[in-house]
PQR file of N, CA, C, O and H, with PARSE charges and radii, in Angstrom:
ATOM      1  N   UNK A   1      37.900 -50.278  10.318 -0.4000 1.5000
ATOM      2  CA  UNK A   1      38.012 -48.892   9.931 -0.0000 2.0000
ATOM      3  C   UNK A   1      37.493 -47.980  11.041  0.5500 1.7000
ATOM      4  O   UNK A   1      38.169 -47.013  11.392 -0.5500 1.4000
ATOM      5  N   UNK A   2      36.401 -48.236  11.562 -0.4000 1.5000
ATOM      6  CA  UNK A   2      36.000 -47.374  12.825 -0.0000 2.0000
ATOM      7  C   UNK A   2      36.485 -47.915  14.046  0.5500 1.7000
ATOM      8  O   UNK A   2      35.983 -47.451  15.070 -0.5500 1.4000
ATOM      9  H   UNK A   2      35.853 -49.022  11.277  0.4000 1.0000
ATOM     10  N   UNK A   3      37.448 -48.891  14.173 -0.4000 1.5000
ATOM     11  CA  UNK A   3      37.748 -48.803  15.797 -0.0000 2.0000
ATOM     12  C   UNK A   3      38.214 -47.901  16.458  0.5500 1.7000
ATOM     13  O   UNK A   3      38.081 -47.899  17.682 -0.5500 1.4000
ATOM     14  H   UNK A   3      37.856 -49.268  13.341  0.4000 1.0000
ATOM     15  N   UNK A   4      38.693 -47.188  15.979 -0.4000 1.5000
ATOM     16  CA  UNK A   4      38.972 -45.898  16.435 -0.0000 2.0000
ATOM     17  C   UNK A   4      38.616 -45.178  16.625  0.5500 1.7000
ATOM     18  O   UNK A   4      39.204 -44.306  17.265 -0.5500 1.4000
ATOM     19  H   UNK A   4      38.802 -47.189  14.984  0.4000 1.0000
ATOM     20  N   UNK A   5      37.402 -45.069  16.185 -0.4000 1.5000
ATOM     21  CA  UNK A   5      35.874 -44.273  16.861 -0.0000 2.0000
ATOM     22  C   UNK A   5      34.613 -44.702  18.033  0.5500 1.7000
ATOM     23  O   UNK A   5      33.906 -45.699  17.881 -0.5500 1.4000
ATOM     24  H   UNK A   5      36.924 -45.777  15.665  0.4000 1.0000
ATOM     25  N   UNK A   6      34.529 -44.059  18.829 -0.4000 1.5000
ATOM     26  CA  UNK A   6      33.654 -44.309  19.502 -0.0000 2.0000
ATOM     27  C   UNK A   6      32.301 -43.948  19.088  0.5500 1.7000
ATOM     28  O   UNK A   6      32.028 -43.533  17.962 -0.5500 1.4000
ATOM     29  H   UNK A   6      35.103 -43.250  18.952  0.4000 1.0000
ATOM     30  N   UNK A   7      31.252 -44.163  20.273 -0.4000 1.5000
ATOM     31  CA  UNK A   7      29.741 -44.101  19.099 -0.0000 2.0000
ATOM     32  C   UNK A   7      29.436 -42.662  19.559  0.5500 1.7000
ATOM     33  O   UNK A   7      28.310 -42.338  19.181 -0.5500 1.4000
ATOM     34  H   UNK A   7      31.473 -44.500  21.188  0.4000 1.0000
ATOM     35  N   UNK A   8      29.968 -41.844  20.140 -0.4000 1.5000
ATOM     36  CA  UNK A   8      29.966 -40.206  20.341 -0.0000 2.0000
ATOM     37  C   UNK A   8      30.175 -39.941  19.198  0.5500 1.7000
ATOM     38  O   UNK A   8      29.234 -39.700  18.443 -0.5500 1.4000
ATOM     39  H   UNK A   8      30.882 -42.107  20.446  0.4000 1.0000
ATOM     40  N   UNK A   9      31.561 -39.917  18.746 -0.4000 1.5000
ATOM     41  CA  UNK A   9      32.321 -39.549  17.403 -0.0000 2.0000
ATOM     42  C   UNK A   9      31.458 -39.973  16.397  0.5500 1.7000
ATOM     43  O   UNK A   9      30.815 -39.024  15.949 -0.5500 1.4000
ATOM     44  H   UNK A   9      32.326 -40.113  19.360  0.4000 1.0000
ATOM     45  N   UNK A  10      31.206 -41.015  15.885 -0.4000 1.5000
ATOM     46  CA  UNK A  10      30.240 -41.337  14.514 -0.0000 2.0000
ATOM     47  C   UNK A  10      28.538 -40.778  14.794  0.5500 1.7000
ATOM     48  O   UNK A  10      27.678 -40.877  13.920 -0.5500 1.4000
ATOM     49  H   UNK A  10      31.728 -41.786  16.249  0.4000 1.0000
ATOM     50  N   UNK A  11      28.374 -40.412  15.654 -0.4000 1.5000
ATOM     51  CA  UNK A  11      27.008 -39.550  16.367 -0.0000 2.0000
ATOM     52  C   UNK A  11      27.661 -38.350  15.749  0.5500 1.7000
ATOM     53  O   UNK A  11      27.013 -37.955  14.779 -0.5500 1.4000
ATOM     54  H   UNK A  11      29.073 -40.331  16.365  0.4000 1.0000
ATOM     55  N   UNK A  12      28.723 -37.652  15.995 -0.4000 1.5000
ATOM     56  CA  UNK A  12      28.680 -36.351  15.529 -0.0000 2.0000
ATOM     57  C   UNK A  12      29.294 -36.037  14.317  0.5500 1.7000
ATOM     58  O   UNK A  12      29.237 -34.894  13.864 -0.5500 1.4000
ATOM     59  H   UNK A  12      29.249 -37.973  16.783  0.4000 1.0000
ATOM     60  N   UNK A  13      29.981 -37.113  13.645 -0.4000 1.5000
ATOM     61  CA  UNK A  13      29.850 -36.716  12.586 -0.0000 2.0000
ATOM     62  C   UNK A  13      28.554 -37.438  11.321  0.5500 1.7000
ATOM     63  O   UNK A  13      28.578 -36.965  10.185 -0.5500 1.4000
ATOM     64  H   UNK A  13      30.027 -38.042  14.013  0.4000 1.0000
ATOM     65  N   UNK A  14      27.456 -38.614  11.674 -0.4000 1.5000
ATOM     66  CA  UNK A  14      26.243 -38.452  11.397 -0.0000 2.0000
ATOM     67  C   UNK A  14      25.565 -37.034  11.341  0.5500 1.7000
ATOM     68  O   UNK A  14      24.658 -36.786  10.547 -0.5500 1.4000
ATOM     69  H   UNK A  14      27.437 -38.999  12.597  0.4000 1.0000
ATOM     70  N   UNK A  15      26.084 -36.087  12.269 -0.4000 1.5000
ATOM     71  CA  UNK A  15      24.981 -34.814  12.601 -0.0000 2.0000
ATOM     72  C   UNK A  15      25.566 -34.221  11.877  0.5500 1.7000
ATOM     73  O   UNK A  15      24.866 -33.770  10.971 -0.5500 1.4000
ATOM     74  H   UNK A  15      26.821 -36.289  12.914  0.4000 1.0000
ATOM     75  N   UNK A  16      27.429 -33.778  11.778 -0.4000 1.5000
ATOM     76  CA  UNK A  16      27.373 -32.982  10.492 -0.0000 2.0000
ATOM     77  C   UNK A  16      26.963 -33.331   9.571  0.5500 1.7000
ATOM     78  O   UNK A  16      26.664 -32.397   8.827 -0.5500 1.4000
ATOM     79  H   UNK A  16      27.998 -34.144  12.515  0.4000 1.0000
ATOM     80  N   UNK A  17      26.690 -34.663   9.029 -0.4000 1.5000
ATOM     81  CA  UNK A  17      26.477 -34.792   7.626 -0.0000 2.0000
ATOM     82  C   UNK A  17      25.404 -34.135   7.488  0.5500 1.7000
ATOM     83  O   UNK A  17      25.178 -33.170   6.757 -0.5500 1.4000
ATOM     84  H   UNK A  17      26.932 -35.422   9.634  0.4000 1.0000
ATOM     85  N   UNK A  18      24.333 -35.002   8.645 -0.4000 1.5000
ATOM     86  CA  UNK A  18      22.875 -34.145   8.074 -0.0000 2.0000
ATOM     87  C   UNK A  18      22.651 -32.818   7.764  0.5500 1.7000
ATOM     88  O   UNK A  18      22.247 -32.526   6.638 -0.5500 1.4000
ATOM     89  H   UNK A  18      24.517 -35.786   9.239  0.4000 1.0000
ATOM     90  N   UNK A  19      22.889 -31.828   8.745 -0.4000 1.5000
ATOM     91  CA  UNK A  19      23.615 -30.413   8.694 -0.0000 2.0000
ATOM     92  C   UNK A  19      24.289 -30.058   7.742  0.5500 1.7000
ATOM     93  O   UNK A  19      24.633 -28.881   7.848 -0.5500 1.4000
ATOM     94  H   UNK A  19      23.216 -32.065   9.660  0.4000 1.0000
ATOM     95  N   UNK A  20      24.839 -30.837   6.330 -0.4000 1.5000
ATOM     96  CA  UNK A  20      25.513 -30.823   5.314 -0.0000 2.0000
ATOM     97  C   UNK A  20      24.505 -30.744   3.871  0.5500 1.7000
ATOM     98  O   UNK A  20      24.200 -30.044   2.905 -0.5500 1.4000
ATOM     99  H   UNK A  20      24.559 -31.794   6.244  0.4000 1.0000
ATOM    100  N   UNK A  21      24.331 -31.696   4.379 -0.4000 1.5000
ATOM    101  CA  UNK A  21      23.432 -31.828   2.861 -0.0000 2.0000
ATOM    102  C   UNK A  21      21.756 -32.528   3.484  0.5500 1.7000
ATOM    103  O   UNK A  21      20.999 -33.172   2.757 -0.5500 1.4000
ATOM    104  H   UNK A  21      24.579 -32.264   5.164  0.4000 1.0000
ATOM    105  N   UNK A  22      21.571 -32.308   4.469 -0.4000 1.5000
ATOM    106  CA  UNK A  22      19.744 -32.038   4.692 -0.0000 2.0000
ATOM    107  C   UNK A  22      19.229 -33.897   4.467  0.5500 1.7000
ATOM    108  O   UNK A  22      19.849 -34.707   3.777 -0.5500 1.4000
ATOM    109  H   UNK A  22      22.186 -31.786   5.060  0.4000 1.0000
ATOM    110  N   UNK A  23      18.183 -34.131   5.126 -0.4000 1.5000
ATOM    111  CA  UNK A  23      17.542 -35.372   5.089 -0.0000 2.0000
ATOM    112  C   UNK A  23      17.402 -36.038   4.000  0.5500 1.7000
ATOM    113  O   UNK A  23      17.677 -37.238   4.019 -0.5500 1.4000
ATOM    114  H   UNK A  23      17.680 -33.474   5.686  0.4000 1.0000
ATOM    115  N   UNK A  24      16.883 -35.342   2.643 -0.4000 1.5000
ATOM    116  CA  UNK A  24      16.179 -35.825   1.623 -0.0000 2.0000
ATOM    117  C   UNK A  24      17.606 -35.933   0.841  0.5500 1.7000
ATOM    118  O   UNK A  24      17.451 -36.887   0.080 -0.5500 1.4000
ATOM    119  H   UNK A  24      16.659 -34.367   2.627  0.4000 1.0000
ATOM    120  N   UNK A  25      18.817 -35.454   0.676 -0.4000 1.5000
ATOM    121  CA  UNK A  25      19.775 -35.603   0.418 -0.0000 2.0000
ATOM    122  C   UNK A  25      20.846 -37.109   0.809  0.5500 1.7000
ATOM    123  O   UNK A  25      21.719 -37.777   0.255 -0.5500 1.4000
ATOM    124  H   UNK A  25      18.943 -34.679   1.295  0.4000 1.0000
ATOM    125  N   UNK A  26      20.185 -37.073   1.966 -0.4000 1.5000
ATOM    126  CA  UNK A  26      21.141 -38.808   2.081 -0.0000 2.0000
ATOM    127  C   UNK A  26      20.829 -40.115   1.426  0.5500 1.7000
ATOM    128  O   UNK A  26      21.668 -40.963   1.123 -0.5500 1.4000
ATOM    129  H   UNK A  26      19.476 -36.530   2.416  0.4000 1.0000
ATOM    130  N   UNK A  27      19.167 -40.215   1.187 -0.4000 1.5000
ATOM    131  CA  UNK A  27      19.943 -41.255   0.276 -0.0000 2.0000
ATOM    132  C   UNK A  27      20.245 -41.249  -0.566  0.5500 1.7000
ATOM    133  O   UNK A  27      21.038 -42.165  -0.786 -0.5500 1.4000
ATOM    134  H   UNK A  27      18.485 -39.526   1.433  0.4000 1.0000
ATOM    135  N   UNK A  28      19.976 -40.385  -1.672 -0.4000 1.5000
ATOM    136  CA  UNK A  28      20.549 -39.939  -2.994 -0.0000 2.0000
ATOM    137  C   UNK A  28      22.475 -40.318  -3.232  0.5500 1.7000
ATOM    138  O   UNK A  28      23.061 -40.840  -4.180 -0.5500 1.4000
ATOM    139  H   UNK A  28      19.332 -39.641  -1.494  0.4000 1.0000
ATOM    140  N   UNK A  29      22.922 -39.847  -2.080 -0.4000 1.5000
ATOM    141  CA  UNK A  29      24.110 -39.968  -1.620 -0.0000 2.0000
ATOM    142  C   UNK A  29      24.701 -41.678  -1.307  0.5500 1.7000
ATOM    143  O   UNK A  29      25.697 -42.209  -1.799 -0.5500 1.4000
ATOM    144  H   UNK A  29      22.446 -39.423  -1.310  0.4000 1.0000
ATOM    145  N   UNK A  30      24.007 -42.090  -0.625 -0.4000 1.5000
ATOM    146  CA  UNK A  30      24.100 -43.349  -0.309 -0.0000 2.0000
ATOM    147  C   UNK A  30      23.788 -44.187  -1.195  0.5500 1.7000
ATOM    148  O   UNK A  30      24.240 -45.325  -1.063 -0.5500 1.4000
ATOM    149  H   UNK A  30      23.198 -41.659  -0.226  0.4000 1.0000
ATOM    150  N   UNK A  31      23.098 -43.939  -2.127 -0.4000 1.5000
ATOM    151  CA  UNK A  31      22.334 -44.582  -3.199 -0.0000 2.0000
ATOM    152  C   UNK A  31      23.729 -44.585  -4.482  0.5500 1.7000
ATOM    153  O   UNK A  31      24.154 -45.597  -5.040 -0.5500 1.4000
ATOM    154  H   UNK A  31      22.731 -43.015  -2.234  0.4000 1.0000
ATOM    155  N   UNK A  32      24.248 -43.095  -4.713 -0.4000 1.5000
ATOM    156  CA  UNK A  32      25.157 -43.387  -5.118 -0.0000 2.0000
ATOM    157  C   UNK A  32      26.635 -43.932  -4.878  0.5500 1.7000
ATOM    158  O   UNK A  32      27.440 -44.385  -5.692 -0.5500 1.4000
ATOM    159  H   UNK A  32      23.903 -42.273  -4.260  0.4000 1.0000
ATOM    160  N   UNK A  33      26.734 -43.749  -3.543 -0.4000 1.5000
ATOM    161  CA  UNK A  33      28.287 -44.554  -2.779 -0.0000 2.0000
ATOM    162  C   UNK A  33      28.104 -46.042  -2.785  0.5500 1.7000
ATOM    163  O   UNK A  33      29.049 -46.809  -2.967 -0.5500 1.4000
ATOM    164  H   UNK A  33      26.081 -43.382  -2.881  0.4000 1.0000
ATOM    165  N   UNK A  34      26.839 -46.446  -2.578 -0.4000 1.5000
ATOM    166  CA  UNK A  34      26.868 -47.526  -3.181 -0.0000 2.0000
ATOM    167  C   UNK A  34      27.325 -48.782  -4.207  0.5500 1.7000
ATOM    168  O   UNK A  34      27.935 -49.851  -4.210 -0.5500 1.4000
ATOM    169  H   UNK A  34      26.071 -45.823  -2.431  0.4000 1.0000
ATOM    170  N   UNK A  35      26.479 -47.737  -5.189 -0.4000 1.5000
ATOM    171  CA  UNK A  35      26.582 -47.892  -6.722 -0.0000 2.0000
ATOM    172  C   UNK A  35      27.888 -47.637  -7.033  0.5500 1.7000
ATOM    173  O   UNK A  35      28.125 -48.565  -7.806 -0.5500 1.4000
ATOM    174  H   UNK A  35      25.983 -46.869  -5.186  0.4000 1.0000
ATOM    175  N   UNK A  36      29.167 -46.825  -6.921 -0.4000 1.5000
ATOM    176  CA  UNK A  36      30.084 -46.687  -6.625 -0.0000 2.0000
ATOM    177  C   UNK A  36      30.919 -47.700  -6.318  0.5500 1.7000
ATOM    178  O   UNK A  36      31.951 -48.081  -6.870 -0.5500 1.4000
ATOM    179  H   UNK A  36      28.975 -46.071  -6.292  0.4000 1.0000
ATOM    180  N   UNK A  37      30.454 -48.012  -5.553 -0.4000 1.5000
ATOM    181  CA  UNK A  37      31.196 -49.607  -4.388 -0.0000 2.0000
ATOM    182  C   UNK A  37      31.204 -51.143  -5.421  0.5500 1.7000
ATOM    183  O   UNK A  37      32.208 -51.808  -5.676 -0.5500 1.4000
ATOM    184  H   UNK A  37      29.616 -47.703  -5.104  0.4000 1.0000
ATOM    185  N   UNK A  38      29.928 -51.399  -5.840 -0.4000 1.5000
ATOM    186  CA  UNK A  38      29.532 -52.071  -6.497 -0.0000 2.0000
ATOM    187  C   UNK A  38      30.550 -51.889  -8.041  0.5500 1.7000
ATOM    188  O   UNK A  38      31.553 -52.571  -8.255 -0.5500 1.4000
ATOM    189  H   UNK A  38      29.113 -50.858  -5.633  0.4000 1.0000
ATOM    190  N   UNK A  39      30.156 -51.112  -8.731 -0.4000 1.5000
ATOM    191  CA  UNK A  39      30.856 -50.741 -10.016 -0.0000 2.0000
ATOM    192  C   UNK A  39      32.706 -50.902  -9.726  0.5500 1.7000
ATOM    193  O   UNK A  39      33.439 -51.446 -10.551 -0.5500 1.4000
ATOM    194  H   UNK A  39      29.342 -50.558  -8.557  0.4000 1.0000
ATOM    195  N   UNK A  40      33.202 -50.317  -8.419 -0.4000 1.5000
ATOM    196  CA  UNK A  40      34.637 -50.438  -8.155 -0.0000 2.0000
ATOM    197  C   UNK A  40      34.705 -52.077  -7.954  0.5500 1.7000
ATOM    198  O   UNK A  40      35.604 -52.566  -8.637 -0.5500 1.4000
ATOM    199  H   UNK A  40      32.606 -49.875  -7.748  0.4000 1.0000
ATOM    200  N   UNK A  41      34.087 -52.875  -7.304 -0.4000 1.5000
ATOM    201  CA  UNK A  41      34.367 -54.118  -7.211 -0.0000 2.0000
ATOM    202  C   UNK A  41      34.231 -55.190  -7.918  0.5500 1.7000
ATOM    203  O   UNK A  41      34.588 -56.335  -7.641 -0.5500 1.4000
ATOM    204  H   UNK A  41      33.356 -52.478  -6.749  0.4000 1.0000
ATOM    205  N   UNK A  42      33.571 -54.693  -9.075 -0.4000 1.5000
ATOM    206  CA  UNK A  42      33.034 -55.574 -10.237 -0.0000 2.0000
ATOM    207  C   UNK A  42      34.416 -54.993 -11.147  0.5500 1.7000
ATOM    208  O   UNK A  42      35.105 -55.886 -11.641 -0.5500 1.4000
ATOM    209  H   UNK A  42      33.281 -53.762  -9.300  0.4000 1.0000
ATOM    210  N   UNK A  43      34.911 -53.376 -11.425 -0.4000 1.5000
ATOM    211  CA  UNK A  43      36.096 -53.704 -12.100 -0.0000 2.0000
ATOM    212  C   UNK A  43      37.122 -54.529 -11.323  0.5500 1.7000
ATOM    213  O   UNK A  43      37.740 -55.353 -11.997 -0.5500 1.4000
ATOM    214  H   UNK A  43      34.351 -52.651 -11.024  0.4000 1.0000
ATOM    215  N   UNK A  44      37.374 -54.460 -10.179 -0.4000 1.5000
ATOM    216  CA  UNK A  44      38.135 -55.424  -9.516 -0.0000 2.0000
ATOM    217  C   UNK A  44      38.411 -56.701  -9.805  0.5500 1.7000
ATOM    218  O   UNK A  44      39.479 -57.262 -10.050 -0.5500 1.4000
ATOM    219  H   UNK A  44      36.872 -53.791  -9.632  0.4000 1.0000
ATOM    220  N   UNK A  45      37.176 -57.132  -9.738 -0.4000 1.5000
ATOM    221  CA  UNK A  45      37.019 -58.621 -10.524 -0.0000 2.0000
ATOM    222  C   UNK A  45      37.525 -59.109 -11.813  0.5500 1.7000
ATOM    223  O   UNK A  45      38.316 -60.001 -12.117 -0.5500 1.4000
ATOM    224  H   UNK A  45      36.308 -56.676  -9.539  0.4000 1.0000
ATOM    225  N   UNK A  46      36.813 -58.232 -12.499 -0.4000 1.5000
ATOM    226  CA  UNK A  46      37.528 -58.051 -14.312 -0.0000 2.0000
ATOM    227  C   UNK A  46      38.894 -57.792 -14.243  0.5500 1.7000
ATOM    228  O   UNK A  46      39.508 -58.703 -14.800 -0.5500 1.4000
ATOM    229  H   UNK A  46      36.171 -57.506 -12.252  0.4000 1.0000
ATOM    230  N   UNK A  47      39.647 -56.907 -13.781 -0.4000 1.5000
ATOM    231  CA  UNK A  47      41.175 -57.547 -13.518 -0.0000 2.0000
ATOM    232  C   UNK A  47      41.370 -58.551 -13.258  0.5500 1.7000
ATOM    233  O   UNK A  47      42.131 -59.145 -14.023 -0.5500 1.4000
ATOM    234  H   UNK A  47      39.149 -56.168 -13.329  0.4000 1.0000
ATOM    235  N   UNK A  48      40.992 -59.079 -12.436 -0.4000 1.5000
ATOM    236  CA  UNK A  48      41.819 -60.574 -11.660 -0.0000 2.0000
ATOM    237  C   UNK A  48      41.365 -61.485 -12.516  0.5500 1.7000
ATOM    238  O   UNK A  48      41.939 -62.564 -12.658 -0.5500 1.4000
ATOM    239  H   UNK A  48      40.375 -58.597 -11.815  0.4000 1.0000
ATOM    240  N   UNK A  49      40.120 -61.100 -13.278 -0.4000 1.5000
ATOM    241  CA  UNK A  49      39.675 -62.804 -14.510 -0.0000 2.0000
ATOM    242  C   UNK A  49      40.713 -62.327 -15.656  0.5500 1.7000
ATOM    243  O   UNK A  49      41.280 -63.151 -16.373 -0.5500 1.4000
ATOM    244  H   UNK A  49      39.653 -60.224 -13.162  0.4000 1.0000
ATOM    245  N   UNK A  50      40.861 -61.312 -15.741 -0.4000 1.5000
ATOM    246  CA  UNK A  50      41.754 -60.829 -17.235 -0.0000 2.0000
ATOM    247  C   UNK A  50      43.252 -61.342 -16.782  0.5500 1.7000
ATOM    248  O   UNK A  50      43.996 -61.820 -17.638 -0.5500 1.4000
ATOM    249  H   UNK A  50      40.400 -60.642 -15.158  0.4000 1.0000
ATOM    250  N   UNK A  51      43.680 -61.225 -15.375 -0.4000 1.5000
ATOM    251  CA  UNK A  51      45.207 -61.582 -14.891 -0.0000 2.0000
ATOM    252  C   UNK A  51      45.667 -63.089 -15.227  0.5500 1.7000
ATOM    253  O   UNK A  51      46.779 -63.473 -15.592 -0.5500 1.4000
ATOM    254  H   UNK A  51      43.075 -60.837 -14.680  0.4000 1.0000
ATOM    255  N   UNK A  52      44.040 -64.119 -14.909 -0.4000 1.5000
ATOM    256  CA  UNK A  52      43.875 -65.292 -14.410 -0.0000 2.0000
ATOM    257  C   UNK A  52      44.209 -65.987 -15.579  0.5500 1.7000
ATOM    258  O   UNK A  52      45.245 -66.644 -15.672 -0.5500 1.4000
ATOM    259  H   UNK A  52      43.137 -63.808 -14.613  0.4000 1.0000
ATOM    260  N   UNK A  53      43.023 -65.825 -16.867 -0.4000 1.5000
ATOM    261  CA  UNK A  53      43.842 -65.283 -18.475 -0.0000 2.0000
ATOM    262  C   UNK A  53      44.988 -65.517 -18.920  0.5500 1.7000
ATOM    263  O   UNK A  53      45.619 -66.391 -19.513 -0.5500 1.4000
ATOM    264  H   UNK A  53      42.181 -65.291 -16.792  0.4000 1.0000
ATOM    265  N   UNK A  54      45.113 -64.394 -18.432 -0.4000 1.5000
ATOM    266  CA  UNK A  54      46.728 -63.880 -18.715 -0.0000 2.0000
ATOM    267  C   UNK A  54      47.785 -65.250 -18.603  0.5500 1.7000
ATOM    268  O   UNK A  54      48.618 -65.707 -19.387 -0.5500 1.4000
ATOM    269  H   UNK A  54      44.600 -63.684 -17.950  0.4000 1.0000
ATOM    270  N   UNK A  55      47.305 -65.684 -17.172 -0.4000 1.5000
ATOM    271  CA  UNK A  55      48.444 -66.686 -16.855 -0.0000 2.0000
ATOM    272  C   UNK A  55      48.277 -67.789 -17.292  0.5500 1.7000
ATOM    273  O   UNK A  55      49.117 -68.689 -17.281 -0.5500 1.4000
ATOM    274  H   UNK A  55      46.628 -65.313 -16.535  0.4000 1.0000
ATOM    275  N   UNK A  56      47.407 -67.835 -17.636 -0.4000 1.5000
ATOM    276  CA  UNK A  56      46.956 -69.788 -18.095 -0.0000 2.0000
ATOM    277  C   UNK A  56      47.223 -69.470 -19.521  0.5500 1.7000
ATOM    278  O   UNK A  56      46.923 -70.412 -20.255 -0.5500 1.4000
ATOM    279  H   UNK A  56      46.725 -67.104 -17.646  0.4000 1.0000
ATOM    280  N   UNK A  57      47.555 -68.737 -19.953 -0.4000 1.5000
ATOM    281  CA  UNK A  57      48.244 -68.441 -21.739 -0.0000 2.0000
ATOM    282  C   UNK A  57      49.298 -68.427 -21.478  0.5500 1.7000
ATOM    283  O   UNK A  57      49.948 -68.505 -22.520 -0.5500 1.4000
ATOM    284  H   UNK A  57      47.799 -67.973 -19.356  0.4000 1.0000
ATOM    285  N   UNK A  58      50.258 -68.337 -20.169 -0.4000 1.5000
ATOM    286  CA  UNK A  58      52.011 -68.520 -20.284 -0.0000 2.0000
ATOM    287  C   UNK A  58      51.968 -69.738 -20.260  0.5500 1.7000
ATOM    288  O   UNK A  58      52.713 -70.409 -20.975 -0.5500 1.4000
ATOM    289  H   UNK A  58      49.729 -68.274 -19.322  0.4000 1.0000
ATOM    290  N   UNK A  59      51.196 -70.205 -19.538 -0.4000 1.5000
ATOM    291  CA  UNK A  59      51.650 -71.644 -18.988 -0.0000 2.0000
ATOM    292  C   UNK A  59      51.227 -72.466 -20.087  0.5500 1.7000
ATOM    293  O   UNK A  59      51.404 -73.684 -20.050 -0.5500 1.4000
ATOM    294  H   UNK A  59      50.591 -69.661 -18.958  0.4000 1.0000
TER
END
């Protein structure tokens, strides 16, 4: 996803962020993109066991 960035580019947009929403604000943020990440990949999962299911009842 970042090869296309050099470490200038992710340096400046690190600085807008901070400049965005302030120090004490990131991890709150991160804390929730996280949690986010986690919760999206766990429904992920629950599809593919519900699909898996699915198919071993045709067969």
């Amino acid at each position: 996803m970042f090869a296309n960035f050099g470490t200038t580019e992710i340096l400046i947009i690190l600085f807008v962020i901070l400049l965005l929403f302030g120090g004490k604000k990131i991890p709150e943020l991160a804390k929730g993109f996280g949690k986010g990440i986690r919760q999206f990949k766990n429904e992920i999962k629950d599809v593919k066991e519900e699909l898996d299911i699915r198919e071993d009842i045709k067969k």
